[in-house]
C-alpha positions as CSV (number, residue, x, y, z in Angstrom):
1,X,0.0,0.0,0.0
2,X,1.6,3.3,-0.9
3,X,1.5,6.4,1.2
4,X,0.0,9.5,0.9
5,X,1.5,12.8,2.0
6,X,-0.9,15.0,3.3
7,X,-0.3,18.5,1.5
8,X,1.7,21.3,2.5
9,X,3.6,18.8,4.6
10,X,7.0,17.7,3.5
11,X,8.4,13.9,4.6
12,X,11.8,14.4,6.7
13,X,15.1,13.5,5.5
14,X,16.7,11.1,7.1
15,X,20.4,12.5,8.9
16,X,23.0,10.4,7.5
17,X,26.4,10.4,9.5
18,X,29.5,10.5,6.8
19,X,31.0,6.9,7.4
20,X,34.2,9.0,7.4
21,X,32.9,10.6,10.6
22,X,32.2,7.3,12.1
23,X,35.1,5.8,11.9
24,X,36.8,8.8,13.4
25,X,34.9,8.2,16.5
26,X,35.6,4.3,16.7
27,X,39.0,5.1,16.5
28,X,39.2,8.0,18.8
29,X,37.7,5.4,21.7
30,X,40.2,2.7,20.6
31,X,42.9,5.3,21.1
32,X,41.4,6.2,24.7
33,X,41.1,2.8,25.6
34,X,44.9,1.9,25.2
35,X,46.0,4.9,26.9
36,X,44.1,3.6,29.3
37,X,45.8,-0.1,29.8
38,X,48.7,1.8,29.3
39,X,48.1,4.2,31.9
40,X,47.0,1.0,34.4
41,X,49.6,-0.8,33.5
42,X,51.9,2.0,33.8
43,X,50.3,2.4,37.7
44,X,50.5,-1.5,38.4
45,X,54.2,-1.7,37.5
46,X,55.6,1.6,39.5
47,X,53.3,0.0,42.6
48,X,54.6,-3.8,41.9
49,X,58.2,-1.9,41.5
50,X,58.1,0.6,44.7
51,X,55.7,-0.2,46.7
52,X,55.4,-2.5,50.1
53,X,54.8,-6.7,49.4
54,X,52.0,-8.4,49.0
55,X,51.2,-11.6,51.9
56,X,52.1,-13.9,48.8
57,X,54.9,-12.8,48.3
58,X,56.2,-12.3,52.0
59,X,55.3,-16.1,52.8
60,X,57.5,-17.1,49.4
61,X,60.2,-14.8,50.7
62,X,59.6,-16.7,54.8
63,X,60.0,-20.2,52.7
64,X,56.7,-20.8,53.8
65,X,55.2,-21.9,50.1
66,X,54.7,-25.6,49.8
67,X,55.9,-26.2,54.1
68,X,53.1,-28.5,55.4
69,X,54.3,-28.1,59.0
70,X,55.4,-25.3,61.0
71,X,57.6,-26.2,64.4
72,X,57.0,-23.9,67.3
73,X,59.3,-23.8,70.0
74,X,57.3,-23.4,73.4
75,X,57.5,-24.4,77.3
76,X,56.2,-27.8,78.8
77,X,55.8,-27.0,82.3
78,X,54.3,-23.3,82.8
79,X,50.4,-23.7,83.4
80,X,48.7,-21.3,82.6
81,X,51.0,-20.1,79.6
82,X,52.5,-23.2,77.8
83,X,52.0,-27.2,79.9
84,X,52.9,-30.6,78.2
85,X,49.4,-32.3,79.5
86,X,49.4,-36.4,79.6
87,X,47.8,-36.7,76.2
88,X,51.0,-35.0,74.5
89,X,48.8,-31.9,73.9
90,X,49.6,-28.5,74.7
91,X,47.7,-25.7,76.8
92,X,48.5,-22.2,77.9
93,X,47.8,-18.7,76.7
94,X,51.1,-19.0,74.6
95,X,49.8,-21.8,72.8
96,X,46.7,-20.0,71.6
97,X,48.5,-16.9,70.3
98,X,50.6,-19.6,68.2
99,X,47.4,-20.9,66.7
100,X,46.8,-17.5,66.1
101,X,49.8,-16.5,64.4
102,X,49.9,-19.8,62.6
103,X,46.8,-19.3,61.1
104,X,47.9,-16.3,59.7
105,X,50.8,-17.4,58.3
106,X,48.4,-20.0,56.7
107,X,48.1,-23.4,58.5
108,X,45.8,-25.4,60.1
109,X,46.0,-26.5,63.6
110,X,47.0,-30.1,62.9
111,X,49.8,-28.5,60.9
112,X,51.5,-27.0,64.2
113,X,54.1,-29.3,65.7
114,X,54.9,-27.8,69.4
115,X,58.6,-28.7,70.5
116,X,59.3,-28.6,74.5
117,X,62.4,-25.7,74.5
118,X,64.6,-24.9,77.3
119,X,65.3,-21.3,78.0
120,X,69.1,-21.6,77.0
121,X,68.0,-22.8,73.5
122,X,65.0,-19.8,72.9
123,X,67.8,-17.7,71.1
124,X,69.6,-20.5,68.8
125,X,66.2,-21.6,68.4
126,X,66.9,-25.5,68.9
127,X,65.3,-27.7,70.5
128,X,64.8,-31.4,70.7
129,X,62.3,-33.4,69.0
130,X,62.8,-36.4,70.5
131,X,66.4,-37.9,68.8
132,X,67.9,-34.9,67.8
133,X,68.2,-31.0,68.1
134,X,66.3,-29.0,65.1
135,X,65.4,-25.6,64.4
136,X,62.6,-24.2,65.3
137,X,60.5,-21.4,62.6
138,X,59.3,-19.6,65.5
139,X,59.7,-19.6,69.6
140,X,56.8,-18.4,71.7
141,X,58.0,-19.2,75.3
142,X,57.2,-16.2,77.3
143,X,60.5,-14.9,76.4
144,X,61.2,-11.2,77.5
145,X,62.1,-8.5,75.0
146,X,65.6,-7.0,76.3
147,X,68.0,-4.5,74.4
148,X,70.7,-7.3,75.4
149,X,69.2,-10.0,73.6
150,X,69.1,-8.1,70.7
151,X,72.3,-7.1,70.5
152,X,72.9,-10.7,71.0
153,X,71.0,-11.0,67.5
154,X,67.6,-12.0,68.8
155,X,65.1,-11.1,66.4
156,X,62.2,-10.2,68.1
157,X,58.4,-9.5,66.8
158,X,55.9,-6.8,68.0
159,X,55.3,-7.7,71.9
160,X,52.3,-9.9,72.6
161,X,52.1,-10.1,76.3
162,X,53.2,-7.3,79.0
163,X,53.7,-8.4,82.8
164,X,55.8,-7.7,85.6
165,X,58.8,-9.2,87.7
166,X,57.0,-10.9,91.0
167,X,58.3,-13.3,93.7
168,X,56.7,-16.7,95.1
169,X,57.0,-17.7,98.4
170,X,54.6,-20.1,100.4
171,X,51.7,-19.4,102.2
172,X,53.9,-19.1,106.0
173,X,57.1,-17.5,104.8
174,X,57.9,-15.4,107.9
175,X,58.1,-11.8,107.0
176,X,57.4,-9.5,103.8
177,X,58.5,-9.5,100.6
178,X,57.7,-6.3,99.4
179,X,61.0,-5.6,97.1
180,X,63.5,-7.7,95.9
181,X,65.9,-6.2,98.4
182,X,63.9,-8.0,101.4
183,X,65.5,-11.2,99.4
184,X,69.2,-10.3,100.5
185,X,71.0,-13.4,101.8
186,X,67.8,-15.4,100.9
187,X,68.1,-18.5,98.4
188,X,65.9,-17.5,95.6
189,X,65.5,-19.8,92.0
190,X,64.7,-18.5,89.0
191,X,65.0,-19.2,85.1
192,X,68.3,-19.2,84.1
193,X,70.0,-16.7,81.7
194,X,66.5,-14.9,82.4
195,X,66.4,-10.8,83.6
196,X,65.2,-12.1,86.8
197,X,68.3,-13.6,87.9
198,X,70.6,-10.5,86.9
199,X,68.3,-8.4,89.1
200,X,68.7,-11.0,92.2
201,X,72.3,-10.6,92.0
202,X,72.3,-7.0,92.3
203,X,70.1,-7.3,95.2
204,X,72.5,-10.3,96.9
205,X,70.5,-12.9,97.4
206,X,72.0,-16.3,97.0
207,X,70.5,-16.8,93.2
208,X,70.3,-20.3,91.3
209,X,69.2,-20.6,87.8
210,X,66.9,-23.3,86.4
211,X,66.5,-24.3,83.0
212,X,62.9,-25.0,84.1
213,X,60.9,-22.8,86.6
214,X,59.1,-26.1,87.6
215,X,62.2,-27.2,89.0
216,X,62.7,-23.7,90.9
217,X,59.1,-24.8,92.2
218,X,59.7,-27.9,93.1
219,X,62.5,-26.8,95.3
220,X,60.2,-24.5,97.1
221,X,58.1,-26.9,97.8
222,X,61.0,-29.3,99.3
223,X,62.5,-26.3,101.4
224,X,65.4,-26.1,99.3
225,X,65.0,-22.3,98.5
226,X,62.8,-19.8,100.1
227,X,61.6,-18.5,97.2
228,X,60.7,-18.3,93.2
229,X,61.1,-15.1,91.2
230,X,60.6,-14.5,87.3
231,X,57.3,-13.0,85.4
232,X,54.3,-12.3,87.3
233,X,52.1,-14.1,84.7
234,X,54.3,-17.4,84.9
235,X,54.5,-17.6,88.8
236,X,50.6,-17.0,88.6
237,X,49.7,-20.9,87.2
238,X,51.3,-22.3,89.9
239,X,49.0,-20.6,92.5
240,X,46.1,-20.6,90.8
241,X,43.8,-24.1,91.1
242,X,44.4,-26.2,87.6
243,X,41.6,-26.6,85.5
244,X,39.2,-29.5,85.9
245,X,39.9,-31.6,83.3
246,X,44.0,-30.6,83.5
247,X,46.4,-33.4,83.7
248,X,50.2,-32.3,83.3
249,X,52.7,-34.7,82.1
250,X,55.0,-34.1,84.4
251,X,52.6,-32.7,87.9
252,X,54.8,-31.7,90.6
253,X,55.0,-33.5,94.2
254,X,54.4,-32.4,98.0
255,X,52.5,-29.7,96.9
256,X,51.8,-26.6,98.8
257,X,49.6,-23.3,99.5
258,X,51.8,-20.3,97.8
259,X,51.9,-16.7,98.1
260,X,51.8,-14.4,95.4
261,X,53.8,-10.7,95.9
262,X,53.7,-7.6,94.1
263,X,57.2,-6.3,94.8
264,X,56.5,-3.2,93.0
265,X,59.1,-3.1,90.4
266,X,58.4,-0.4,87.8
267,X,60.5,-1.9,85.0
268,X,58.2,-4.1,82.5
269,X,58.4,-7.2,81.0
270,X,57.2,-7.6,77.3
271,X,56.8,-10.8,75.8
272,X,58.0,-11.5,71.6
273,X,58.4,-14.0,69.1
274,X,61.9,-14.8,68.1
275,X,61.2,-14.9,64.3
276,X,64.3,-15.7,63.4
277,X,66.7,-13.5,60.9
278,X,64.3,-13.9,58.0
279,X,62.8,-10.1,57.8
280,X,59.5,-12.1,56.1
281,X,59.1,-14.2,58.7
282,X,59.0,-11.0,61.6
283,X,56.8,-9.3,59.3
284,X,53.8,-11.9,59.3
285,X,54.5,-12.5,62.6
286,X,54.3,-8.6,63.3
287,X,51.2,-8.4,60.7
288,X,49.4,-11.0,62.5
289,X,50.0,-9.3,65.5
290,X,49.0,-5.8,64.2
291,X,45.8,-7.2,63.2
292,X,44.4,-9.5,66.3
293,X,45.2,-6.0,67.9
294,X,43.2,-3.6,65.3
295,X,40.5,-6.0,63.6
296,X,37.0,-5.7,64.7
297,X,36.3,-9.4,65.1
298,X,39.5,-10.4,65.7
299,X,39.1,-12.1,69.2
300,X,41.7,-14.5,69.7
301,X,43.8,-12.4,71.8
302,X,41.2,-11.6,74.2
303,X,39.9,-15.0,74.5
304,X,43.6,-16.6,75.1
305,X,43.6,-14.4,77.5
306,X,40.2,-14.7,79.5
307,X,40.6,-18.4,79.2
308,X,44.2,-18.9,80.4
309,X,45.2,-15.4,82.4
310,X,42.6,-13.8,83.5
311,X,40.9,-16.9,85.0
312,X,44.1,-16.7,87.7
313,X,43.8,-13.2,88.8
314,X,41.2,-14.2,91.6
315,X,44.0,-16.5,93.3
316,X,46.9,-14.1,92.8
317,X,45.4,-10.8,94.0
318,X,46.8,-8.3,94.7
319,X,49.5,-9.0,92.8
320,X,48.6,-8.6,88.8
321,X,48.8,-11.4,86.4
322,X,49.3,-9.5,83.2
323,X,48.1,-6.3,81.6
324,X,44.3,-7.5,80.5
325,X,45.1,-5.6,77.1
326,X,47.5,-6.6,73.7
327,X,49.8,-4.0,73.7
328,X,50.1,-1.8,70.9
329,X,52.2,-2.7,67.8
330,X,53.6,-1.1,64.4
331,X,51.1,-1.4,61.4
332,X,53.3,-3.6,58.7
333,X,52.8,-2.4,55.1
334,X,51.2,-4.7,53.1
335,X,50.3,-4.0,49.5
336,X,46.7,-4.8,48.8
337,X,45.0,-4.6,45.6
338,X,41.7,-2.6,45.8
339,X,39.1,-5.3,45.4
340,X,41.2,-7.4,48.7
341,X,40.5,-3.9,50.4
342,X,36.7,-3.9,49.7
343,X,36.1,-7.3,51.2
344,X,37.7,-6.2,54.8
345,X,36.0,-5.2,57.6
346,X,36.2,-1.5,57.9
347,X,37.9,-0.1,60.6
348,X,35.5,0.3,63.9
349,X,37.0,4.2,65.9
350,X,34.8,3.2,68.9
351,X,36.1,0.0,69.6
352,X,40.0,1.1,69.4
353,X,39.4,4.0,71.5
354,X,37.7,1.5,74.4
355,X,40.7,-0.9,73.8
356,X,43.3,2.6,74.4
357,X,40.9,3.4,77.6
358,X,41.4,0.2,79.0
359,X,45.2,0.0,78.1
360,X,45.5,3.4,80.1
361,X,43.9,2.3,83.3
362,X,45.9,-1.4,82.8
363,X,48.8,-1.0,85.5
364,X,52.1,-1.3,83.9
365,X,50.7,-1.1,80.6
366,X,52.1,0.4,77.6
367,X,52.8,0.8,73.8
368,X,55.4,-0.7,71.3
């Protein structure tokens, strides 16, 4: 059927675009689109080149790509903070901050192998596994943080842990110990190569070192010494009542009531991981550290702590177990790319300015 214009009205033309114009403008977006690979490309290499590692690439740099065990060095006989039990497994507020940390560096649980360590060995890092010495990755055995052992070449993480110097005694030691100077001429045990025992020197009591403050114990409990000194927050297992279902490898004999002092020594004790000389290595440790510490959600410091530490305090008052607070560490640059950053759980002000509170009113406490 043909159409019929009506009159006096004239049909449009159609607009026809000059292919020549077209093209122009297909080209003119191909052009923008390369200069804009280029330009991301350009941006990806200077940040690849320059800028801090990824996680990836600090585990392949730790030599932890393709390891399907990692070896902890700890402590067997400190409850409370790292105790052999009869069923070969280990317990203690240590322990669970090297879950922690091991699951951060990417194994599982049943990928952890704990070795028993003496404290001569924490800075070689050796200990025995049961037919010959072997180096540890890592050694979490409440081991202080001193200027001395680093110029030693102790490579310490970010503090985990901050307690205090204290002294055990038992319950009918005659007299006070309300310094370390009302120890003079006493015989006190302690850890060996420890700060505890330098400090009873200075002080002149009659100081013994022990490899194991178990054995210092022990001793205590025969009347071989009159006292125990070294950190608050080991001394305090030993007062405390075990747990219920607790049964140590290697329980101690003639048991007896203890006492607990606060000797009022200012100077701190901060607890770190020796890493080892592999920068990596201390840099997952630190970054694991950084986040249990800054991470909304991020719990597992606070519930080593309630279930190990804090369930003590009752037994050992007035003297303080440990600072009820991680203490503050260095944020470790780590490069992530932006969709990694969209899928993390955005900082929470409220809950880090009720974690600085509480550090502030923590006795003893402070940052790193």
């Amino acid at each position: 059927m043909s159409q019929i214009s009506e009159p006096g009205v004239e049909s449009p033309e159609p607009v026809v675009t000059p292919r020549g114009v077209s093209r122009f403008r297909q080209l003119r977006l191909s052009a923008l689109l390369v200069v804009l690979v280029v330009l991301a490309a350009a941006v990806v290499g200077v940040v690849t080149a320059t800028g801090p590692p990824t996680l990836a690439e600090l585990r392949s740099q730790a030599g932890l790509d393709g390891k399907q065990e990692l070896l902890i060095g700890v402590k067997d006989d400190q409850p409370g903070v790292s105790q052999l039990m009869e069923d070969g497994s280990y317990r203690g507020f240590d322990i669970d901050i090297a879950y922690m940390i091991a699951s951060d560096l990417g194994f599982k649980r049943r990928q952890v192998r704990f070795l028993s360590m003496e404290s001569e060995d924490r800075a070689r890092r050796q200990a025995n596994d049961g037919k010959t010495f072997v180096t540890v990755d890592l050694v979490i055995a409440s081991y202080s943080i001193t200027q001395q052992r680093r110029e030693q070449g102790v490579v310490f993480s970010e503090p985990y842990l901050t307690t205090e110097q204290s002294v055990l005694t038992l319950r009918g030691y005659p007299g006070r110990v309300d310094g370390l100077g009302d120890l003079r001429g006493r015989r006190v045990c302690t850890l060996a190569t420890s700060t505890s025992e330098q400090r009873l020197r200075a002080y002149g009591a009659e100081a013994s070192g022990k490899n194991r403050i178990s054995e210092c114990v022990q001793e205590l409990y025969d009347g071989t010494v009159d006292a125990v000194t070294t950190d608050a927050a080991i001394l305090a297992g030993f007062v405390a009542p075990p747990a219920p279902d607790a049964r140590p490898k290697n329980p101690l004999h003639g048991v007896k009531p203890l006492r607990h002092w606060d000797i009022g020594e200012d100077l701190e004790e901060q607890w770190g991981v020796n890493t080892g000389p592999n920068r990596a290595m201390k840099e997952l440790v630190d970054f694991s550290l950084y986040q249990a510490a800054t991470r909304p959600g991020r719990d597992a410091w606070d519930a080593a702590f309630e279930a190990n530490l804090a369930r003590e305090q009752p037994a050992n008052g007035p003297q303080q177990v440990a600072v009820g607070q991680q203490p503050q560490c260095r944020k470790v640059k780590v490069r992530q790319w932006p969709w990694e950053s969209m899928v993390l759980v955005p900082s929470d002000p409220a809950r880090r300015a009720a974690r600085r509170a509480a550090r502030a009113r923590g006795r003893g406490s402070s940052g790193c």
